[in-house]
C-alpha positions in Angstrom: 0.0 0.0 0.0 1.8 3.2 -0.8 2.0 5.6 2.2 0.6 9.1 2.5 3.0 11.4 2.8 2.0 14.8 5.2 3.2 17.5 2.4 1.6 20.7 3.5 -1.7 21.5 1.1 -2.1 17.8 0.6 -5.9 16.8 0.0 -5.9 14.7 3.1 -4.6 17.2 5.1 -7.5 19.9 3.8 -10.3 17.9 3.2 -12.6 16.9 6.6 -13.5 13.3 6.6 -17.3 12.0 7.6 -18.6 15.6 6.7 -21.2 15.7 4.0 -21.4 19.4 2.8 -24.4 20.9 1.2 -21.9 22.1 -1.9 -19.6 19.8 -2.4 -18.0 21.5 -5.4 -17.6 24.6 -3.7 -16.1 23.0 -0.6 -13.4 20.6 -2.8 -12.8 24.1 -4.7 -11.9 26.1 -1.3 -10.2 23.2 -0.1 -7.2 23.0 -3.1 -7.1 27.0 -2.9 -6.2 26.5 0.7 -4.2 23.6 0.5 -2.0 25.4 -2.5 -1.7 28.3 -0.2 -0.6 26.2 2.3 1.9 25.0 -0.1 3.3 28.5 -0.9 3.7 29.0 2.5 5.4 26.0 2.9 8.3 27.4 0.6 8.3 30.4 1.9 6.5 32.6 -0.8 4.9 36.4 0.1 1.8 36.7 1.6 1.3 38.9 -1.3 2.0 37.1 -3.8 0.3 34.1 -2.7 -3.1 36.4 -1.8 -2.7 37.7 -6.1 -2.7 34.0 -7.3 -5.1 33.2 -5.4 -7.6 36.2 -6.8 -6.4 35.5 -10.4 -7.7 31.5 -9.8 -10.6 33.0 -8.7 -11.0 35.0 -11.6 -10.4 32.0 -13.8 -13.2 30.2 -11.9 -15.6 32.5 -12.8 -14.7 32.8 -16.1 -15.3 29.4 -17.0 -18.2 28.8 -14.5 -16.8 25.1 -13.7 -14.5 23.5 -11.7 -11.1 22.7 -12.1 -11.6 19.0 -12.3 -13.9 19.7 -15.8 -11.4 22.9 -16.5 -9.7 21.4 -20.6 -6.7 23.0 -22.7 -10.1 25.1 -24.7 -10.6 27.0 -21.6 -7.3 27.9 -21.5 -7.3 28.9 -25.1 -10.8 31.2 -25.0 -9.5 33.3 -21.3 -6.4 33.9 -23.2 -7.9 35.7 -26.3 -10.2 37.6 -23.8 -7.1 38.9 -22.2 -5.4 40.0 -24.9 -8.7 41.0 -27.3 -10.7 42.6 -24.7 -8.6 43.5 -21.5 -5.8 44.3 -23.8 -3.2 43.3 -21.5 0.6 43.2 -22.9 2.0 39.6 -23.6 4.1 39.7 -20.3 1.1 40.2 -18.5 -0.7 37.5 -20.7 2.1 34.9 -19.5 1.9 35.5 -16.6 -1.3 35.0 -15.3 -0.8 31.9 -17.6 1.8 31.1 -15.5 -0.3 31.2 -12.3 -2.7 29.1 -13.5 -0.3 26.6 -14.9 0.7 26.5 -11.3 -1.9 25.8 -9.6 -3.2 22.7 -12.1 0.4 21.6 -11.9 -0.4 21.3 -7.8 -3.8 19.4 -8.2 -2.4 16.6 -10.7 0.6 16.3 -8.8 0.1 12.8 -7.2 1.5 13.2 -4.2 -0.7 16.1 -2.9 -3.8 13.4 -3.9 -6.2 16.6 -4.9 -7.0 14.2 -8.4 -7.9 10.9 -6.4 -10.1 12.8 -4.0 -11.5 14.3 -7.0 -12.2 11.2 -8.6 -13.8 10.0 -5.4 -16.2 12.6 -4.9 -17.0 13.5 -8.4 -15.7 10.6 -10.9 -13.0 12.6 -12.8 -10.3 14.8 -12.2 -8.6 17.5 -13.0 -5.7 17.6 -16.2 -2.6 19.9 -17.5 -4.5 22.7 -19.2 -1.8 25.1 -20.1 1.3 23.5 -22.5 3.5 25.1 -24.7 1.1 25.4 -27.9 -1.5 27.5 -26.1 1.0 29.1 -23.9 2.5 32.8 -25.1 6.3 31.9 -25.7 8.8 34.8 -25.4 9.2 36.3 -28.5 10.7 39.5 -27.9 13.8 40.4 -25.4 12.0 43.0 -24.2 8.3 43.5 -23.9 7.3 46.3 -22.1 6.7 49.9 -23.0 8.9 51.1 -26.1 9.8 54.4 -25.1 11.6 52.4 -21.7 13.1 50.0 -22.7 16.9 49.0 -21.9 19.6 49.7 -24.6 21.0 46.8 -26.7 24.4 46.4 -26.2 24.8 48.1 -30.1 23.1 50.9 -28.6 24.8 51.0 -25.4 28.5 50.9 -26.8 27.2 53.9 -29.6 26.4 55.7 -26.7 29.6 55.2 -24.9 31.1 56.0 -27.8 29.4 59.2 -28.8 30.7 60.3 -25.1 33.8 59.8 -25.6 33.8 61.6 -28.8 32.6 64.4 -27.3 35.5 64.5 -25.0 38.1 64.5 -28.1 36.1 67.2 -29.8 36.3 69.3 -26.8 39.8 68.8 -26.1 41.0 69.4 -30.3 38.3 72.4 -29.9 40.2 73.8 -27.2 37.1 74.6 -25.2 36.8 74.9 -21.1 33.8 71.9 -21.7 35.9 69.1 -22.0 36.9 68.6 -18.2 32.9 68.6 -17.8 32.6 66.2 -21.3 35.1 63.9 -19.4 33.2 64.0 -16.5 29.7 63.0 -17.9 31.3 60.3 -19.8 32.3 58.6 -16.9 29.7 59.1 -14.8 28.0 57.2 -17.7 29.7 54.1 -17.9 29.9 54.2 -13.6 26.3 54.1 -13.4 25.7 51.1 -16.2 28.7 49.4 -14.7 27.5 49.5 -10.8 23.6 49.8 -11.7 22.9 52.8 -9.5 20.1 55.2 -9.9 20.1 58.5 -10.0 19.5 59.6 -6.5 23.0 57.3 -6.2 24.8 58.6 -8.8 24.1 62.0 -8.0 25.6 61.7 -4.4 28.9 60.3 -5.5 31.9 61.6 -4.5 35.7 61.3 -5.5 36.1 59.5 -1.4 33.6 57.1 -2.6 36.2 55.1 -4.8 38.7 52.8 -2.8 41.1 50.6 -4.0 40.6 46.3 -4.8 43.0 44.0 -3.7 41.6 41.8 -6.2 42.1 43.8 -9.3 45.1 46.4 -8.7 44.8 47.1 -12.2 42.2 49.5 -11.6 44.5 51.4 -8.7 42.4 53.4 -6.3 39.0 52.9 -8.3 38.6 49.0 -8.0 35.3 49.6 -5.1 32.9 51.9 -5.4 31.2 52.8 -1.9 27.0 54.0 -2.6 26.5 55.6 0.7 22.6 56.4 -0.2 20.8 53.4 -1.4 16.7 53.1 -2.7 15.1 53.8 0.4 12.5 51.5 1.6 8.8 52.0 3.0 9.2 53.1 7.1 12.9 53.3 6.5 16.3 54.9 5.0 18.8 51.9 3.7 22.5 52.3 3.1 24.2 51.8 -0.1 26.5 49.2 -0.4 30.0 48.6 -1.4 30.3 47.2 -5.3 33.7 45.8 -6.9 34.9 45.4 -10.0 
């Protein structure tokens, strides 16, 4: 006889024996949602992020008005086109809550949570994979998000670079007084894309800020970079942090 192993959302774990409930459906359906919370607490997942899933399952309940041991690939296929037809979300956004869904079918036909044998117990069938890859939105872009923010290719990034530089040369040959500022700019450039700071960082920087790496003396005194003010975060002020090269 195979044993029954106590993983936390398990059916047996959720599911109260000898009680005979006046909606049955509804009570299997509020069981798995607990159990896969249970679950994602389990690993150690955000309360928040577990509480979103949970709302967007929801949604998907309602939006095929059946359970997820009749839910089929078709459902899958028709929520999908409503997304992106009439709630015009963007493809990330699209995957995403295909993701979550994937997720939580995954957990009720996983086998050793027992959420399809209880199912097949109490209502003769159970529930199936209903998201795979040909009814799934692949990635087909690097970058989805809005145009006008998007992160420069590395083309893009090393014309930049370049273009600063070149401004630097011009100033020097022109003989003007901007090429100390020119000089200064470009650096600041490539010290914010090499260490990833923001602006508020970058704009607090200071020559005392750069210390030396006793793992690349290459670089002299300008192997660490010290970001005394860091992204705040909500009730309090962080630190920066120390980055080497």
């Amino acid at each position: 006889m195979q044993r029954t192993v106590d993983l936390a959302g398990a059916a047996h774990l959720e599911l109260i024996s000898g009680v005979v409930h006046m909606r049955p459906e509804d009570a299997m359906f509020d069981a798995m949602v607990r159990g896969w919370r249970n679950q994602q607490l389990a690993r150690n997942l955000r309360a928040k992020t577990i509480s979103d899933r949970e709302k967007l399952i929801r949604r998907f309940l309602m939006f095929v008005n059946d359970y997820p041991w009749a839910w089929a690939p078709a459902h899958m296929d028709e929520w999908s086109a409503t997304l992106t037809s009439e709630d015009h979300l963007s493809p990330a956004s699209v995957r995403n809550y295909q993701g979550t869904v994937r997720l939580f079918t995954e957990f009720l036909i996983d086998q050793r949570y027992g959420w399809a044998a209880a199912c097949e117990d109490a209502f003769g069938t159970y529930p199936v994979a209903i998201c795979h890859e040909w009814n799934a939105l692949p990635h087909l872009q690097d970058y989805e998000g809005d145009p006008e923010a998007r992160p420069f290719t590395r083309e893009e990034l090393q014309l930049f670079f370049d273009y600063a530089d070149e401004q630097v040369e011009r100033a020097v040959r022109a003989g003007r007084k901007g090429a100390l500022a020119a000089y200064r700019d470009a650096t600041l450039f490539k010290v914010i894309y090499g260490w990833g700071l923001r602006r508020t960082e970058s704009s607090r920087l200071d020559l005392v800020d750069f210390g030396r790496n006793a793992k690349a003396p290459q670089f002299g005194r300008f192997g660490t970079l010290n970001v005394r003010y860091g992204k705040a975060k909500r009730g309090r002020r962080r630190a920066g942090g120390t980055f080497c090269l």
